[in-house]
C-alpha positions as CSV (number, residue, x, y, z in Angstrom):
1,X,42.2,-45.1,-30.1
2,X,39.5,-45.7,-27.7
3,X,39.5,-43.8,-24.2
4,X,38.7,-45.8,-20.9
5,X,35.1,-45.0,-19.5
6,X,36.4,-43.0,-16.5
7,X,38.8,-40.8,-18.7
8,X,36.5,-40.3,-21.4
9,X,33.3,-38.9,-18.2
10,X,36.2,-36.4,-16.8
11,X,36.6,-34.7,-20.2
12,X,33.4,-34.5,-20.2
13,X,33.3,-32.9,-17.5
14,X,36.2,-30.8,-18.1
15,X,34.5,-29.9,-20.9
16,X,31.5,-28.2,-19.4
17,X,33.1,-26.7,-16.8
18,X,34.7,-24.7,-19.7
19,X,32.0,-24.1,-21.2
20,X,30.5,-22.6,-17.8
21,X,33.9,-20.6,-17.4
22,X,33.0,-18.9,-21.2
23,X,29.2,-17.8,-20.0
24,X,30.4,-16.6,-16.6
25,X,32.8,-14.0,-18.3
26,X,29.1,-12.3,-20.2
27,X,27.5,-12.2,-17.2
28,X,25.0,-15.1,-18.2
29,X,25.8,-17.7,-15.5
30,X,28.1,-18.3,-12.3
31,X,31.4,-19.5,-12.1
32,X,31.4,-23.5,-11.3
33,X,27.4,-23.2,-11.4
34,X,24.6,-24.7,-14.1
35,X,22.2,-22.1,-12.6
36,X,21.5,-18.7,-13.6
37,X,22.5,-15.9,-10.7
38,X,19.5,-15.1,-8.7
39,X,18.1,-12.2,-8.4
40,X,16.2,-10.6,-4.9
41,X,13.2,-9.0,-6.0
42,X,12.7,-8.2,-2.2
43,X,13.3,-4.0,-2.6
44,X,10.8,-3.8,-5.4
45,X,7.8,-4.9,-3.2
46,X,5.4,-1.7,-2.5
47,X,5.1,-1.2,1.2
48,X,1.6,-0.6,2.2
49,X,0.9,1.3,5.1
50,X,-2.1,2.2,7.3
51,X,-3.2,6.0,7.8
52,X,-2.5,5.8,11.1
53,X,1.0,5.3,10.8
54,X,3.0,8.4,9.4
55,X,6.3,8.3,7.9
56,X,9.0,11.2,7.0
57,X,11.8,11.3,5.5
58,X,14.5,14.0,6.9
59,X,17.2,14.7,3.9
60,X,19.6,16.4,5.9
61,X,22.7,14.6,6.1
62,X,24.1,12.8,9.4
63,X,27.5,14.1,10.2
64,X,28.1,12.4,13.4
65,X,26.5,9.3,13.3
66,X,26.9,6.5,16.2
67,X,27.9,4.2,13.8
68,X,30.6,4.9,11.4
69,X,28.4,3.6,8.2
70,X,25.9,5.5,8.5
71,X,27.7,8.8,8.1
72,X,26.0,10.8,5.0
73,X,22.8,9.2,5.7
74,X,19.9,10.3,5.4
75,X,16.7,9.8,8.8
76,X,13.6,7.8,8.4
77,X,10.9,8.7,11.2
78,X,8.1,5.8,11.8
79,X,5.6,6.6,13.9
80,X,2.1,5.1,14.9
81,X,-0.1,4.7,17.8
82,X,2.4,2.1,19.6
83,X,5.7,4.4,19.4
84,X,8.4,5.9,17.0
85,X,11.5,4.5,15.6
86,X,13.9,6.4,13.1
87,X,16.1,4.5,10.7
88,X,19.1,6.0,9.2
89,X,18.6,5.4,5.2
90,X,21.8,5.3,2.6
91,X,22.8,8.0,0.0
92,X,22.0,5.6,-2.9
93,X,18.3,4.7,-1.8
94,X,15.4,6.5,-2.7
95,X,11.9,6.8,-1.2
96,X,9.1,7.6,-3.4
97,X,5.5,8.2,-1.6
98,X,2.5,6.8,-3.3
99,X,-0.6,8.7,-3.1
100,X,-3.9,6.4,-2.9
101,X,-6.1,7.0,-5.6
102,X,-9.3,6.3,-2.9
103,X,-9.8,8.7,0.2
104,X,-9.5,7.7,3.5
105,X,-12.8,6.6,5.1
106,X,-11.9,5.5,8.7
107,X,-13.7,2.1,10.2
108,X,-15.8,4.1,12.2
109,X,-17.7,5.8,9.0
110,X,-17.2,3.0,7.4
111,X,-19.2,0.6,9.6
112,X,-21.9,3.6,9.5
113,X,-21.9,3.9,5.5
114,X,-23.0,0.3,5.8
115,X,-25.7,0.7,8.1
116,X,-27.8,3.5,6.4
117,X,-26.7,2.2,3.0
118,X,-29.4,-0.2,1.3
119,X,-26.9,-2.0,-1.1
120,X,-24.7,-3.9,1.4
121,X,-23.3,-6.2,-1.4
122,X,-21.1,-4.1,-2.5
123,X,-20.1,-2.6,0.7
124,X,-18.9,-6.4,1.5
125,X,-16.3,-5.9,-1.0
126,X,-14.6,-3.2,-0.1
127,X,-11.0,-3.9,0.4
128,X,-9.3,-2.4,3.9
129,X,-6.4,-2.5,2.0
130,X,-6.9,-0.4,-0.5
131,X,-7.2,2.6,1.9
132,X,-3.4,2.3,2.4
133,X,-0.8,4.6,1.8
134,X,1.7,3.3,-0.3
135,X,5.6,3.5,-0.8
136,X,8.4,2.7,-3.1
137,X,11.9,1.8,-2.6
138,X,14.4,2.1,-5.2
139,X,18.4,2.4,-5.8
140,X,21.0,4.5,-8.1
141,X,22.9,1.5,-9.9
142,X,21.5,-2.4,-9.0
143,X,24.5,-3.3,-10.5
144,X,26.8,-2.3,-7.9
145,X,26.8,-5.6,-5.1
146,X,26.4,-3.3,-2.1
147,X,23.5,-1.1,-3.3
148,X,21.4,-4.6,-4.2
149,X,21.9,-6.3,-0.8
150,X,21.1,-2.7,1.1
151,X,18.0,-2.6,-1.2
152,X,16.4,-5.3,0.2
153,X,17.6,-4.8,3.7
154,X,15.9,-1.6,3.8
155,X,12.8,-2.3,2.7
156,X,12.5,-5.4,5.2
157,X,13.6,-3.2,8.0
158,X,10.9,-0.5,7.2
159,X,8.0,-2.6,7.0
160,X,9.2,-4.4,10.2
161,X,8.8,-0.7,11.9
162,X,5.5,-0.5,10.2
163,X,4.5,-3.5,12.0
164,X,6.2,-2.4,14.7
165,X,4.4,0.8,15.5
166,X,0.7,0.0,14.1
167,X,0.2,-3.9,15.6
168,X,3.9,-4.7,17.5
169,X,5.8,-7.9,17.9
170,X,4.0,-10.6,20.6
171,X,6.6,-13.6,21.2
172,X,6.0,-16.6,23.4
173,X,8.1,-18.8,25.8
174,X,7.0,-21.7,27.3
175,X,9.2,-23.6,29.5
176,X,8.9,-27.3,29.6
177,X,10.8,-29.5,32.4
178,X,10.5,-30.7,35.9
179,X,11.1,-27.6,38.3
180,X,11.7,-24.6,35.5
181,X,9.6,-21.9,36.1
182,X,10.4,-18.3,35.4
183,X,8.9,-15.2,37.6
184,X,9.0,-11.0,37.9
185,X,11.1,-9.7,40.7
186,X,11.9,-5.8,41.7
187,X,15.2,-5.1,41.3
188,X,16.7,-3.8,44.9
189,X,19.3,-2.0,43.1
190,X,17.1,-0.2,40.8
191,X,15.8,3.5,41.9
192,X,13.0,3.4,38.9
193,X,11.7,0.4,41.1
194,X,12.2,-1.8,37.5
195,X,12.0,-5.7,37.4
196,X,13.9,-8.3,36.6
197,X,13.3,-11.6,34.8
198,X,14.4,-14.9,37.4
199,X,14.9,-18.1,35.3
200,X,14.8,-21.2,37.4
201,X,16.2,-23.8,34.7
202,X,18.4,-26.2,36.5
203,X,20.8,-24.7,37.8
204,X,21.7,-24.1,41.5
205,X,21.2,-20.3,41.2
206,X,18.4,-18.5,39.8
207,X,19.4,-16.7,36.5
208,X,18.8,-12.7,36.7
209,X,18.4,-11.0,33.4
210,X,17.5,-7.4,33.5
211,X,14.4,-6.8,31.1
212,X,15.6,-4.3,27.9
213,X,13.8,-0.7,27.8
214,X,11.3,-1.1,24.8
215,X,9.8,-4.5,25.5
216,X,6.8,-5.5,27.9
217,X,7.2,-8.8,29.7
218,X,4.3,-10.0,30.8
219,X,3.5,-14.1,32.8
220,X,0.2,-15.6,32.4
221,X,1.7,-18.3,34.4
222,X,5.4,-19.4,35.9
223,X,6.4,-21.8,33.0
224,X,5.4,-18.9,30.1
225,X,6.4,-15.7,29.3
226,X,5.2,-13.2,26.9
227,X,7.3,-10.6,25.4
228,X,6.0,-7.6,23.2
229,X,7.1,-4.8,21.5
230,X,7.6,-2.3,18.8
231,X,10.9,-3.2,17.9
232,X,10.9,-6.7,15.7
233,X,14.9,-7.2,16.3
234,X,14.9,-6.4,20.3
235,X,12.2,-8.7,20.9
236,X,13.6,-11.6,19.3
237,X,17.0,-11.2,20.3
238,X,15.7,-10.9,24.1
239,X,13.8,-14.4,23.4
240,X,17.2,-15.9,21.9
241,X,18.6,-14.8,25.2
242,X,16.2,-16.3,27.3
243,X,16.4,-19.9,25.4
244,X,20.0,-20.1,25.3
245,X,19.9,-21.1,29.0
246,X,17.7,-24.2,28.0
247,X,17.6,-24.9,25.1
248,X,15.3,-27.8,23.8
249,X,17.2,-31.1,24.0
250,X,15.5,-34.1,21.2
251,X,16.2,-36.7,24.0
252,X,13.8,-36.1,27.2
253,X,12.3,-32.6,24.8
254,X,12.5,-30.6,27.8
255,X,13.6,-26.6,27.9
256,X,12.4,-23.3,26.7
257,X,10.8,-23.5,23.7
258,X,10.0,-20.3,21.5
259,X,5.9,-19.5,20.0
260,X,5.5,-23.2,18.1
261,X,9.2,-24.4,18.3
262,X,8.9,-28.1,18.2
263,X,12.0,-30.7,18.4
264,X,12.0,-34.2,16.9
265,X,12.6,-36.3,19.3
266,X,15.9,-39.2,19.6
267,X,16.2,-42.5,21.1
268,X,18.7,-42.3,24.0
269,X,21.7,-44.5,23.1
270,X,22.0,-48.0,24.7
271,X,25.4,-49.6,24.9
């Protein structure tokens, strides 16, 4: 007995969805899926860190944390020339220090090395990088779902306080549209004489947002604004804030646009 065309593709398909079911239950593939489950090889990167930046890693315990999560965890201390910032690290991670096989030469000696040394080729080759200190992230069990996401989390969030601390975070606002125009203004309530950001944007009020502790905000002229900081997170979420009050529209591309945001741009709709 021959089977119609469409009957005969669904069993088929039936078929290997079966198939797919068997694999999932040994771990091989994913339910529903004709990929393999991916793996983030994100927490297994070494971090790489200048000398000038020092990091420590407290093992006492935090009883009364601010957050509830954190409770048992353990304190990460970042510091550099620009500031500090401590992050509270999970039981179930571990932080191994690398010690650089070559010694620290700083750039000062460094640039003098090469001007009383006669063989400059080889100076040209020397790698800043190498220099670095050097650290290690690992887990107790990457089998465990939790453990594997934190992994990765952790180690992104460290080297962002690297960053942080030894170059910072620089973020740029430019304001395009007829009229908006942003400027610095004291705030009268304020006994630290602090300032406030004023967004003109279109609206019949100027908007007032009071700028966070921890990030420099700085006009080269009324339609941009610089923001900079140590702390990756509070910078960018401060720019979100600013943009959500204009937010580039694709019809006349006007609004507040954020370091190279760019919008394509739509035909206005004729009836």
């Amino acid at each position: 007995m021959l089977l119609q065309p469409w009957l005969q593709s669904s069993k088929v398909f039936l078929f290997n969805k079966c198939v797919q079911y068997r694999s999932c239950a040994h771990g091989t593939r994913r339910f529903l899926s004709n990929t393999q489950s991916p793996n983030s090889h994100i927490g297994r990167r070494i971090i790489r860190y200048p000398y000038n930046v020092e990091i420590k890693h407290d093992l006492t315990p935090i009883r009364k944390p601010r957050v509830k999560a954190d409770l048992n965890s353990t304190t990460l201390m970042v510091s550099g020339p620009l500031g500090t910032h401590s992050l509270p690290i999970k039981p179930y991670i571990k932080i191994k220090f690398i010690d650089s096989d070559m010694p620290y030469v700083s750039p000062e000696e460094r640039k003098l090395e090469k001007l009383t040394s006669n063989d400059d080729d080889d100076l040209d080759f020397i790698d800043e990088s190498d220099f670095d200190k050097k650290l290690s992230i690992s887990i107790e069990d990457e089998q465990i779902k939790e453990q594997k996401a934190m992994w990765g989390t952790t180690r992104s969030l460290i080297a962002n306080y690297i960053t942080g601390v030894s170059e910072g975070y620089r973020v740029l606002l430019k304001f395009v549209g007829v009229g908006y125009r942003a400027s610095l203004e004291e705030d009268p309530l304020s006994e630290e004489n602090r300032k406030q950001l004023h967004l003109r944007v279109g609206y019949s009020h100027p908007v007032i947002l009071d700028i966070p502790s921890g990030i420099e905000c700085r006009l080269p002229s009324s339609t941009k604004i610089v923001l900079s900081g140590t702390d990756k997170q509070l910078v960018t979420m401060f720019a979100s804030e600013i943009r959500k009050y204009r937010p580039p529209e694709p019809y006349n591309q006007k609004g507040i646009f954020i370091n190279d945001e760019t919008i394509k741009k739509k035909n206005s709709k004729k009836k």
